[in-house]
C-alpha positions, -999 to +999 in steps of 0.1 A: +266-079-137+230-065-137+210-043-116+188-057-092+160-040-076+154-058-041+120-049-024+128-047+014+094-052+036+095-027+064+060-028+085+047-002+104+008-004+116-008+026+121-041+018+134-072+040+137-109+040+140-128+007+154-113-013+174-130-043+156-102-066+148-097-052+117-063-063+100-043-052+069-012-069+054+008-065+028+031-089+011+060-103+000+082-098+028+112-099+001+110-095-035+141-097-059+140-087-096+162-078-126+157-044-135+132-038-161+110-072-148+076-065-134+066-067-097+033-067-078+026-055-040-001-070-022-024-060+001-050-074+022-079-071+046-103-075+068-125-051+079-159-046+091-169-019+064-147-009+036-153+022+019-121+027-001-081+017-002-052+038-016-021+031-023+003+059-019+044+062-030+066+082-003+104+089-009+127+096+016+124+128+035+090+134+019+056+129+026+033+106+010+021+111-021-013+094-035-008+073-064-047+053-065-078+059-047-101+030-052-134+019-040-160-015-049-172+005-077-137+011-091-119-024-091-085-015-114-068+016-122-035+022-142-011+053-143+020+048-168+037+015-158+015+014-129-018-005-124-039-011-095-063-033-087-087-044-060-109-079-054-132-084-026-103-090+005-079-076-012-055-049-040-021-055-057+000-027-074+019-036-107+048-021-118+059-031-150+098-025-161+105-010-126+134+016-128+157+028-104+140+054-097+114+032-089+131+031-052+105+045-027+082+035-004+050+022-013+018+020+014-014+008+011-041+021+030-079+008+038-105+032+049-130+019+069-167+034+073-186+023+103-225+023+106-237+043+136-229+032+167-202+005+160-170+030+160-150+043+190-141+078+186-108+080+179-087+117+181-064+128+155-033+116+160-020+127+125-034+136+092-048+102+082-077+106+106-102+082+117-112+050+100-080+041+082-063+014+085-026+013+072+007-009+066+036+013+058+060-013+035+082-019+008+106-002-002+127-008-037+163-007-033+189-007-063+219-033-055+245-032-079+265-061-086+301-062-101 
């Protein structure tokens, strides 16, 4: 049989900054493909003020690692089989003919910037620091079928 690549939707919030209502979301919940298809991750938002939103790769036992920064001025980026892009509420990463090694954990991250007066002070609970607004999800797994 053939490999499948199953994307498994794990959320984790990690909210900072305002405490405005802002929201992000990622999607699909569950996402099944044949090896070598192409997939896309989705992310969106709603905040008060954007000022950029990155999408970042993390495997097991490691930290994050940056894969796109983007902001209004920069609306689409690409990287070898990966492309990002970003609309007005929203950003999807493409990855075309995903591998095996493929299998991480992929977040997307919105940074908000507040005008004066309209943020909370928020401390540092870890290294993202103020102003970002984060879904940890999705994470490629390689089921074999025989």
């Amino acid at each position: 049989m053939e490999n499948m690549l199953e994307c498994v939707f794990i959320v984790l919030w990690l909210q900072f900054g305002s405490l405005s209502g802002d929201q992000v979301e990622q999607s699909p919940q569950t996402l099944r493909r044949q090896e070598g298809d192409s997939l896309s991750l989705n992310c969106s938002y709603t905040v008060s003020y954007f000022r950029g939103l990155q999408w970042y790769r993390q495997d097991p036992g490691k930290g994050p690692e940056l894969l796109f920064l983007l902001s209004s001025a920069e609306r689409e980026k690409e990287k070898e089989r990966l492309r990002a892009t970003l609309s007005k509420n929203g950003s999807s990463l493409h990855i075309t003919a995903p591998k095996p090694e493929d299998s991480a954990t992929y977040l997307c991250a919105v940074e908000t910037q507040c005008s004066p007066g309209t943020c909370m002070p928020v401390p540092k609970p870890c290294s993202w620091g103020p102003g970002l607004r984060a879904s940890l999800l999705f994470i490629l797994l390689k089921d074999i079928f025989t």
